[in-house]
C-alpha positions as CSV (number, residue, x, y, z in Angstrom):
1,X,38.2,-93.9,-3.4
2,X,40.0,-93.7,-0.5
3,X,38.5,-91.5,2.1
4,X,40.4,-88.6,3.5
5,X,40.3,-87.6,7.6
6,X,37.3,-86.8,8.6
7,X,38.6,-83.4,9.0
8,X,36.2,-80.0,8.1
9,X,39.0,-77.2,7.8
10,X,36.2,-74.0,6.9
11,X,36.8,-71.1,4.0
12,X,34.0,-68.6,3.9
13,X,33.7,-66.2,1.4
14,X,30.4,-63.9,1.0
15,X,30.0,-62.6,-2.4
16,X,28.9,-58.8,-2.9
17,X,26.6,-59.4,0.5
18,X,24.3,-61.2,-1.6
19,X,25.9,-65.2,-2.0
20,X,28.2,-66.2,0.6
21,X,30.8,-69.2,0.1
22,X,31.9,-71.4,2.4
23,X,34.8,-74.6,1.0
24,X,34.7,-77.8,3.3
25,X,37.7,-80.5,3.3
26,X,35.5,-83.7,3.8
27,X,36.1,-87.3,3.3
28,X,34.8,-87.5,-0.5
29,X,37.0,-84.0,-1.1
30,X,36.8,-80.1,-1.1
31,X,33.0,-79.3,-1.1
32,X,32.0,-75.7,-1.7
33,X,28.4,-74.3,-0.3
34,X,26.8,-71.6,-1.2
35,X,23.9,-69.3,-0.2
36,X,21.7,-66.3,-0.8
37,X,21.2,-65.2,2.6
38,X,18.6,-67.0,3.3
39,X,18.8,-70.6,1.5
40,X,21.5,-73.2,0.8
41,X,21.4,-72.7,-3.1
42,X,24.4,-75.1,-4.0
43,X,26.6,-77.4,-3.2
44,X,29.4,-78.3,-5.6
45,X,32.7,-80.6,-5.9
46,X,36.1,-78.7,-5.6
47,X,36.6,-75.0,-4.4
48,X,35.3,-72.1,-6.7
49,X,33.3,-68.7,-5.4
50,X,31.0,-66.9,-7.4
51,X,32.4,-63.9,-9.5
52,X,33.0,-61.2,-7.6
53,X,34.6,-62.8,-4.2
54,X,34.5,-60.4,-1.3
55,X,36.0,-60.5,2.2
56,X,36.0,-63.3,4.5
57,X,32.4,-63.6,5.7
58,X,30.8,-66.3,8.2
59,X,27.6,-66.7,7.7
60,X,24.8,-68.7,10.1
61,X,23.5,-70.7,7.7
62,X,26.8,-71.8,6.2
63,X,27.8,-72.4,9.3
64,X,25.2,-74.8,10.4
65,X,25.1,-76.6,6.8
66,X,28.8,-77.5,7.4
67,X,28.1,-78.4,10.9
68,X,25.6,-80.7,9.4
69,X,27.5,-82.2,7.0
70,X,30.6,-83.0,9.6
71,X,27.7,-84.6,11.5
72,X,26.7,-86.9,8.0
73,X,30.9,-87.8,7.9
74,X,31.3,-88.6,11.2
75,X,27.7,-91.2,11.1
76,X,25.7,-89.2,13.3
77,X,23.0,-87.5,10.6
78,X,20.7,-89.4,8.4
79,X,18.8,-86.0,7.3
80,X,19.5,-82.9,6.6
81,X,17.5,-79.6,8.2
82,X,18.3,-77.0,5.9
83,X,16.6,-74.2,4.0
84,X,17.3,-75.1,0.1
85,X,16.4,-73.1,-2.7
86,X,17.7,-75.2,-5.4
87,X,17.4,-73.3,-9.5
88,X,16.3,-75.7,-11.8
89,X,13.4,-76.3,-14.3
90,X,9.7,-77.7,-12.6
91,X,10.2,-80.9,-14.0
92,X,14.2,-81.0,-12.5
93,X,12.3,-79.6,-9.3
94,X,10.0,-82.5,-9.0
95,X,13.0,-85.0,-9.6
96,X,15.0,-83.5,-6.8
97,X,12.0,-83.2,-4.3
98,X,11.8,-86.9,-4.9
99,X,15.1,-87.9,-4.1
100,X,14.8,-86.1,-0.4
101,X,12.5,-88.8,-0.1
102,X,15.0,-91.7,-0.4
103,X,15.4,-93.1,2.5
104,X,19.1,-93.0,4.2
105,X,20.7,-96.5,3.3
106,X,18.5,-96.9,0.5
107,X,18.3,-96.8,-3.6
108,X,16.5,-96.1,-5.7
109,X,16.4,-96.4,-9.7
110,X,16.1,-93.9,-11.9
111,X,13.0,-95.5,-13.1
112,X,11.5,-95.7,-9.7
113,X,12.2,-92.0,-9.2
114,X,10.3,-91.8,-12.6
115,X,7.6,-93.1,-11.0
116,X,7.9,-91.6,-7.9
117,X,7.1,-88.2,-9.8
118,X,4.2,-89.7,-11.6
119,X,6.6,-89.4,-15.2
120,X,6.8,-93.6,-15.4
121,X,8.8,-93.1,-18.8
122,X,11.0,-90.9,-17.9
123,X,13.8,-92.7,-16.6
124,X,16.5,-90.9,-19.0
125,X,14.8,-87.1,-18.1
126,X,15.5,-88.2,-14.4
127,X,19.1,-89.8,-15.2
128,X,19.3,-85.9,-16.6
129,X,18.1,-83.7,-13.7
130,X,19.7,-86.0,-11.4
131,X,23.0,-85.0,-13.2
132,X,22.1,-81.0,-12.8
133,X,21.2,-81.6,-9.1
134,X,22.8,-78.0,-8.0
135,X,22.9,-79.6,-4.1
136,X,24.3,-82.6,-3.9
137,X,25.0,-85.0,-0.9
138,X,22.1,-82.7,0.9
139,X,19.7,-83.8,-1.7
140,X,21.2,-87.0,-2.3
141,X,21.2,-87.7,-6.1
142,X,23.8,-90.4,-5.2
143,X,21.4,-92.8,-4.0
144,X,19.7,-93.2,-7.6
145,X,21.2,-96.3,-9.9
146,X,20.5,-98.2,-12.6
147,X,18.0,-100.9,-12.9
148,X,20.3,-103.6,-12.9
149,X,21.8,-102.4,-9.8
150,X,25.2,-100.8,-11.3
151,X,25.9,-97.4,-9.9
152,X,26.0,-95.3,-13.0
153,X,27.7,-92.0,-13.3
154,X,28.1,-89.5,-10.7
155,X,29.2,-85.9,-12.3
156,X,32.6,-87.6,-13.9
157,X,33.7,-88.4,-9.7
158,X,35.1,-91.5,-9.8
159,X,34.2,-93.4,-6.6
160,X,32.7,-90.9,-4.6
161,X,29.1,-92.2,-5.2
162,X,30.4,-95.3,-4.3
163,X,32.1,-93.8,-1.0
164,X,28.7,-92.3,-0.2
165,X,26.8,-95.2,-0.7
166,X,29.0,-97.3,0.9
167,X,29.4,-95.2,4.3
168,X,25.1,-94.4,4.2
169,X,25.2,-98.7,4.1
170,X,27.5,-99.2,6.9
171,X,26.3,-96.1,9.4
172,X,22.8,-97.7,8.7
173,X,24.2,-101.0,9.9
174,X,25.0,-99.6,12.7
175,X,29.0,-98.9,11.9
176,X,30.5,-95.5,11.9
């Protein structure tokens, strides 16, 4: 994948005061965020909104989450400081609180996040919840792979695992 400027043009949309939506252009695409108010609850591939799109609405925490992200493009963020309220089942919560441990520049395989959760056979369950993450790059289910070192899948994106790992590699090198 080729990667696009790193330009952040900024969409926010609050839905019915209770989710607000904010669309990112970033190197790997358009990103949408979204949050309840209080907590980053997802962040998707492409632009939607949430049924029932209001007005135009900028919120703090969207505001700061995109911040962050431009900072993650540009080289200058290894970790996120966000609230996250991620919906998901308690096993797919366990999964996704282990990935936040992964360090920047790092992998990890699905079976090593397995064990990481104390669930040593449950490499495919993981490969499964890492798929549903609902907060992606933030709680970065890219840096999980296979065993034998091939990336796997990433959502049916076509290189932008790759362009993720790739640019965590070469910041942590010490490029930009």
């Amino acid at each position: 994948m080729t990667p696009q400027k790193n330009k952040f043009d900024k969409k926010t949309r609050c839905i019915m005061t209770q989710f607000c939506s904010m669309t990112l252009e970033t190197p790997v695409g358009t990103i949408t965020l979204t949050a309840d108010g209080e907590y980053i609850i997802s962040l998707g591939y492409g632009a939607y909104a949430r049924a029932g799109a209001q007005a135009e609405h900028r919120h703090p925490l969207l505001t700061e989450a995109a911040r962050q992200l431009e900072e993650y493009f540009a080289g200058v963020r290894r970790d996120f400081d966000l609230p996250l309220r991620p919906s998901g089942t308690e096993f797919q919560l366990r999964v996704w609180e282990a990935l936040r441990k992964i360090p920047y520049g790092a992998v990890a395989s699905y079976s090593d996040v397995a064990k990481m959760i104390g669930s040593p056979r449950a490499a495919r369950a993981v490969g499964n919840a890492n798929n549903k993450n609902p907060i992606a790059i933030i709680i970065p289910c890219h840096r999980v792979i296979h065993a034998d070192g091939s990336l796997g899948g990433y959502g049916g994106l076509e290189g932008v695992k790759e362009f993720l790992l790739e640019h965590e590699a070469r910041v942590f090198r010490g490029g930009r």
